[in-house]
N, C-alpha and C positions, 0 to 999 in steps of 0.2 A: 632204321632209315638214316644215312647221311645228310648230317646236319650240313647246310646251306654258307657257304662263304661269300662275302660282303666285301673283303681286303682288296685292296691292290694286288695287280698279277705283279707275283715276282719273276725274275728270268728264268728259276725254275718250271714256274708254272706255262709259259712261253713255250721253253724248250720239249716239255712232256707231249705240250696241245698239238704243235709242230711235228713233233716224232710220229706221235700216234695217230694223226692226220695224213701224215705222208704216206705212212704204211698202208692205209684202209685207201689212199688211191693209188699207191700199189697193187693190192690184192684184188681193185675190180670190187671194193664196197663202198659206201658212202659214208658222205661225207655229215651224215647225222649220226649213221653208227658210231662214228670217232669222236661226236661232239657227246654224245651217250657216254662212252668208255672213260674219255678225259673227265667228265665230270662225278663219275664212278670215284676216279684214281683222286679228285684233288680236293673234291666235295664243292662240286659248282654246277650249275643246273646246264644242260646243252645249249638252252639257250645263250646263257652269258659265253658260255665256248665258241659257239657259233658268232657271235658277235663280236667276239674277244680276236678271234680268226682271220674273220672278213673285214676288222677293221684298221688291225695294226700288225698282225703277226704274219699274214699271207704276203704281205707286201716284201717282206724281208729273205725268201725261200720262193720266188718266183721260178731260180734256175731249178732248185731241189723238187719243183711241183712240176717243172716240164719233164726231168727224169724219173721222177715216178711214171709219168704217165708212158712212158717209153717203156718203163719196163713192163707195167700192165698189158702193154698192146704185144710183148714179147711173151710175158707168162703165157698169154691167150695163145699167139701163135704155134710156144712149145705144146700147149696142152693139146692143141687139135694135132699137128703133127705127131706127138708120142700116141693119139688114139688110132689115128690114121695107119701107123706105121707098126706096131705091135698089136693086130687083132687077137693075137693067141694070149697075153700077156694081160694080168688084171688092169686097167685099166687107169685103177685107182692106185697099182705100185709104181707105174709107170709115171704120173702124174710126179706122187710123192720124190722119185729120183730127180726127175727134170726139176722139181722146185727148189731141192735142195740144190743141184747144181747151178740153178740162176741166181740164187740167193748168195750163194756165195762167191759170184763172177760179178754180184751186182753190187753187194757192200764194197767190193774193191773197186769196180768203176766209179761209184758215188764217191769214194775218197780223193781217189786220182782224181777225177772231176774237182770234186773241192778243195783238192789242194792248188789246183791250175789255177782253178778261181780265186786263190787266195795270191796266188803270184799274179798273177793279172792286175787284180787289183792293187795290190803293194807296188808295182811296177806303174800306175797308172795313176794311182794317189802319189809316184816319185814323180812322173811326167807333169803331172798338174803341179805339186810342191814347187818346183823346177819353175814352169811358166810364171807363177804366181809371185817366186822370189825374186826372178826377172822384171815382172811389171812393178812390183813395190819399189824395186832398185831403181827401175824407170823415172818411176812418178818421186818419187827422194829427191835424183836428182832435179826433175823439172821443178820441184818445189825450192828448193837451191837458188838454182839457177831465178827465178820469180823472185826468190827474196832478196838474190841479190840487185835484181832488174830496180825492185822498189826501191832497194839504199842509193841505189845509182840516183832514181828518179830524185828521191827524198833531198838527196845532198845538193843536186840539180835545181831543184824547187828552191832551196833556201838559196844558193850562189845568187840565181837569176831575183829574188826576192831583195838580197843586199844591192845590187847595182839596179835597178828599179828606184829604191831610196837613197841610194846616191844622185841618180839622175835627176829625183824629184829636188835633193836638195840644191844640185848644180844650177837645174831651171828657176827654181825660186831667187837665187845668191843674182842669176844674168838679167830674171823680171827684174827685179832691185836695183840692179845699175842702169838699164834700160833705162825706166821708171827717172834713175834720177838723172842719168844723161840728157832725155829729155826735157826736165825742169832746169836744165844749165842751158839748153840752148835755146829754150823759150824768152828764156830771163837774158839771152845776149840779145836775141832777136828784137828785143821789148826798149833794152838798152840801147842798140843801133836805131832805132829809130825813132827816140828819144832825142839822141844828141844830132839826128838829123836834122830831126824840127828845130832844134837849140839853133843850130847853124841858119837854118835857111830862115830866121825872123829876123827883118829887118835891125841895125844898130845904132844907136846915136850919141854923139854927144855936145857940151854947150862949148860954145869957143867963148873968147872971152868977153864981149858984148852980149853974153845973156841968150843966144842963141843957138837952137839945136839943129846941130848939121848930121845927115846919114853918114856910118862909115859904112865903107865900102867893102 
Protein backbone atom coordinates (compact mmCIF):
# COMPACT_ATOMS: atom_id res chain seq x y z
CA UNK A 1 0.00 0.00 0.00
CA UNK A 2 1.43 3.73 -0.68
CA UNK A 3 2.23 5.37 2.19
CA UNK A 4 0.09 8.72 2.58
CA UNK A 5 1.81 12.26 2.18
CA UNK A 6 1.21 14.92 4.70
CA UNK A 7 3.93 17.72 2.87
CA UNK A 8 3.42 20.64 1.04
CA UNK A 9 2.51 20.36 -2.64
CA UNK A 10 5.54 21.18 -4.51
CA UNK A 11 5.43 22.66 -8.21
CA UNK A 12 6.17 19.30 -9.03
CA UNK A 13 3.37 17.81 -7.61
CA UNK A 14 1.00 20.88 -9.17
CA UNK A 15 2.47 20.32 -12.48
CA UNK A 16 1.99 16.07 -12.54
CA UNK A 17 -2.03 16.73 -10.88
CA UNK A 18 -2.33 19.37 -13.80
CA UNK A 19 -1.03 17.10 -16.54
CA UNK A 20 -2.82 14.24 -15.70
CA UNK A 21 -6.06 16.03 -15.05
CA UNK A 22 -6.06 17.65 -18.33
CA UNK A 23 -5.52 14.58 -20.18
CA UNK A 24 -8.41 12.44 -18.50
CA UNK A 25 -10.68 15.58 -19.80
CA UNK A 26 -9.18 15.14 -22.72
CA UNK A 27 -9.90 11.41 -23.16
CA UNK A 28 -13.78 11.88 -22.06
CA UNK A 29 -12.79 10.40 -18.36
CA UNK A 30 -13.22 11.87 -15.15
CA UNK A 31 -12.10 13.80 -13.14
CA UNK A 32 -11.79 11.14 -10.02
CA UNK A 33 -10.06 8.72 -12.24
CA UNK A 34 -7.18 11.50 -12.58
CA UNK A 35 -7.41 12.42 -8.86
CA UNK A 36 -7.04 8.33 -8.45
CA UNK A 37 -3.99 8.07 -10.85
CA UNK A 38 -2.14 11.39 -9.37
CA UNK A 39 -2.39 9.95 -6.04
CA UNK A 40 -1.15 6.55 -7.21
CA UNK A 41 2.01 8.61 -8.83
CA UNK A 42 2.67 10.97 -5.79
CA UNK A 43 1.41 9.03 -2.81
CA UNK A 44 -1.61 11.20 -1.81
CA UNK A 45 -5.16 10.24 -1.33
CA UNK A 46 -7.69 11.52 -4.39
CA UNK A 47 -9.10 13.26 -2.08
CA UNK A 48 -6.31 15.77 -1.01
CA UNK A 49 -5.93 15.81 -5.23
CA UNK A 50 -9.21 16.76 -5.60
CA UNK A 51 -8.94 19.45 -3.23
CA UNK A 52 -5.56 20.38 -4.01
CA UNK A 53 -7.15 20.97 -7.78
CA UNK A 54 -10.41 22.66 -7.01
CA UNK A 55 -8.69 24.94 -4.83
CA UNK A 56 -5.45 26.34 -6.16
CA UNK A 57 -4.34 24.51 -9.26
CA UNK A 58 -7.46 24.62 -11.58
CA UNK A 59 -7.56 28.22 -11.28
CA UNK A 60 -4.17 28.58 -13.02
CA UNK A 61 -4.99 26.31 -16.42
CA UNK A 62 -8.34 27.64 -16.96
CA UNK A 63 -7.29 28.43 -20.95
CA UNK A 64 -5.43 24.68 -20.97
CA UNK A 65 -9.02 23.18 -19.27
CA UNK A 66 -11.10 25.05 -22.14
CA UNK A 67 -8.75 23.27 -24.88
CA UNK A 68 -8.98 20.07 -23.49
CA UNK A 69 -12.38 20.18 -23.63
CA UNK A 70 -12.24 21.20 -27.30
CA UNK A 71 -10.52 18.54 -28.07
CA UNK A 72 -12.65 15.78 -26.25
CA UNK A 73 -15.65 17.08 -28.15
CA UNK A 74 -13.19 16.71 -31.38
CA UNK A 75 -11.79 13.14 -30.37
CA UNK A 76 -15.72 12.26 -30.16
CA UNK A 77 -16.60 13.83 -33.44
CA UNK A 78 -13.34 11.93 -35.29
CA UNK A 79 -14.50 8.75 -33.71
CA UNK A 80 -18.29 8.73 -34.85
CA UNK A 81 -17.04 10.05 -38.19
CA UNK A 82 -14.10 7.22 -38.81
CA UNK A 83 -17.13 4.56 -37.65
CA UNK A 84 -19.54 6.16 -39.93
CA UNK A 85 -17.27 6.52 -42.84
CA UNK A 86 -15.12 3.03 -42.78
CA UNK A 87 -17.99 0.24 -42.19
CA UNK A 88 -15.66 -2.23 -43.90
CA UNK A 89 -12.56 -1.30 -41.67
CA UNK A 90 -12.06 -2.57 -37.83
CA UNK A 91 -13.45 0.01 -36.25
CA UNK A 92 -11.11 -0.25 -33.47
CA UNK A 93 -8.01 0.53 -36.17
CA UNK A 94 -9.56 3.16 -37.43
CA UNK A 95 -10.24 4.89 -34.09
CA UNK A 96 -6.49 4.13 -33.07
CA UNK A 97 -5.26 6.20 -36.46
CA UNK A 98 -7.55 9.11 -35.85
CA UNK A 99 -6.20 9.30 -32.33
CA UNK A 100 -2.89 9.26 -33.03
CA UNK A 101 -3.41 11.84 -35.76
CA UNK A 102 -5.20 14.41 -33.24
CA UNK A 103 -2.88 13.78 -30.66
CA UNK A 104 -0.28 14.84 -32.58
CA UNK A 105 -2.13 17.99 -34.29
CA UNK A 106 -3.16 18.55 -30.70
CA UNK A 107 0.11 18.68 -28.71
CA UNK A 108 1.25 21.22 -31.41
CA UNK A 109 -1.97 23.34 -31.10
CA UNK A 110 -1.72 23.46 -27.16
CA UNK A 111 1.91 24.78 -27.67
CA UNK A 112 1.26 27.34 -30.29
CA UNK A 113 -1.78 28.27 -28.06
CA UNK A 114 0.67 28.50 -25.11
CA UNK A 115 3.09 30.29 -26.57
CA UNK A 116 0.52 33.04 -27.93
CA UNK A 117 -0.53 33.12 -24.47
CA UNK A 118 2.74 33.69 -23.16
CA UNK A 119 3.20 36.58 -25.64
CA UNK A 120 -0.05 38.03 -24.73
CA UNK A 121 0.58 38.11 -21.64
CA UNK A 122 4.27 39.44 -21.65
CA UNK A 123 2.97 41.98 -24.09
CA UNK A 124 0.10 42.81 -21.56
CA UNK A 125 2.21 42.64 -18.25
CA UNK A 126 4.54 45.48 -20.87
CA UNK A 127 1.21 47.40 -21.35
CA UNK A 128 0.22 47.48 -17.62
CA UNK A 129 4.25 47.88 -16.58
CA UNK A 130 3.93 50.97 -18.94
CA UNK A 131 0.59 52.39 -17.45
CA UNK A 132 1.70 51.91 -13.92
CA UNK A 133 5.29 53.58 -14.63
CA UNK A 134 3.33 56.48 -16.09
CA UNK A 135 0.98 56.97 -13.13
CA UNK A 136 3.91 56.50 -10.35
CA UNK A 137 5.75 59.35 -12.62
CA UNK A 138 2.50 61.14 -12.22
CA UNK A 139 1.82 60.91 -8.69
CA UNK A 140 6.12 61.78 -8.03
CA UNK A 141 5.49 64.58 -9.55
CA UNK A 142 2.13 65.70 -7.87
CA UNK A 143 3.91 64.80 -4.75
CA UNK A 144 6.79 67.61 -5.76
CA UNK A 145 4.86 69.75 -6.72
CA UNK A 146 2.64 69.46 -3.01
CA UNK A 147 5.80 69.59 -1.26
CA UNK A 148 6.68 72.40 -2.87
CA UNK A 149 3.15 74.14 -2.44
CA UNK A 150 3.80 73.41 1.46
CA UNK A 151 7.57 75.34 1.40
CA UNK A 152 5.82 78.07 -0.33
CA UNK A 153 2.93 77.96 2.33
CA UNK A 154 5.52 77.34 5.18
CA UNK A 155 7.77 80.32 4.25
CA UNK A 156 4.54 82.37 3.63
CA UNK A 157 3.29 81.53 7.26
CA UNK A 158 6.32 82.62 8.86
CA UNK A 159 6.76 86.27 6.54
CA UNK A 160 3.02 87.06 7.39
CA UNK A 161 3.91 85.78 11.26
CA UNK A 162 7.09 88.49 11.34
CA UNK A 163 4.97 91.54 10.12
CA UNK A 164 2.05 90.59 12.41
CA UNK A 165 4.74 91.18 15.27
CA UNK A 166 6.07 94.01 13.90
CA UNK A 167 2.61 95.52 13.81
CA UNK A 168 1.85 94.54 17.15
CA UNK A 169 4.87 96.19 18.27
CA UNK A 170 4.27 99.51 16.06
CA UNK A 171 0.62 99.47 17.86
CA UNK A 172 1.85 99.24 21.25
CA UNK A 173 5.14 101.96 20.56
CA UNK A 174 1.78 104.57 18.82
CA UNK A 175 -0.71 103.31 22.32
CA UNK A 176 2.31 104.65 24.18
CA UNK A 177 2.56 108.04 22.65
CA UNK A 178 -1.07 108.33 22.40
CA UNK A 179 -1.52 107.45 26.06
CA UNK A 180 0.99 110.01 26.73
CA UNK A 181 -0.03 112.85 24.27
CA UNK A 182 -2.98 112.62 26.02
CA UNK A 183 -1.58 113.20 29.60
CA UNK A 184 0.31 116.46 28.08
CA UNK A 185 -2.86 117.95 26.96
CA UNK A 186 -4.84 117.21 29.86
CA UNK A 187 -2.10 118.75 31.96
CA UNK A 188 -2.20 121.97 29.51
CA UNK A 189 -5.77 121.98 29.68
CA UNK A 190 -5.78 121.86 33.65
CA UNK A 191 -2.87 124.57 33.40
CA UNK A 192 -5.12 127.05 31.13
CA UNK A 193 -7.51 127.03 33.39
CA UNK A 194 -5.73 127.46 36.31
CA UNK A 195 -4.07 130.68 35.17
CA UNK A 196 -7.60 131.57 34.02
CA UNK A 197 -9.11 131.56 37.39
CA UNK A 198 -5.54 133.36 38.60
CA UNK A 199 -6.42 136.07 36.15
CA UNK A 200 -10.04 136.59 36.49
CA UNK A 201 -9.81 137.10 40.80
CA UNK A 202 -10.15 140.11 41.67
CA UNK A 203 -6.54 142.23 42.88
CA UNK A 204 -5.54 144.77 45.47
CA UNK A 205 -3.38 146.71 46.94
CA UNK A 206 -2.80 149.42 50.02
CA UNK A 207 -2.04 152.96 48.95
CA UNK A 208 -0.31 154.76 51.42
CA UNK A 209 -3.06 155.64 54.18
CA UNK A 210 -3.44 151.90 55.07
CA UNK A 211 -5.92 151.49 52.46
CA UNK A 212 -6.79 148.75 50.03
CA UNK A 213 -7.76 149.87 46.62
CA UNK A 214 -8.75 147.10 43.55
CA UNK A 215 -6.37 146.97 40.58
CA UNK A 216 -7.80 146.96 37.62
Amino acid sequence: MTAVRQDAWSPDDDLILAEVTLRHIREGSTQLAAFEEVGERIGRTSAACGFRWNSCVRKRYEEAIQIAKQQRQKRNYLKKQAIVATPHVSSIAVFDAEERAFSANAVTTEEGLSVDSIIRFLRQFKTTYQDVSRQVKSFEKELREKEDEIERLRDENERLSKEVNNVQTDYRAVNDDYKTLIQIMDRARRLAVLTHEEEAKPRFKMDANGNLERIE
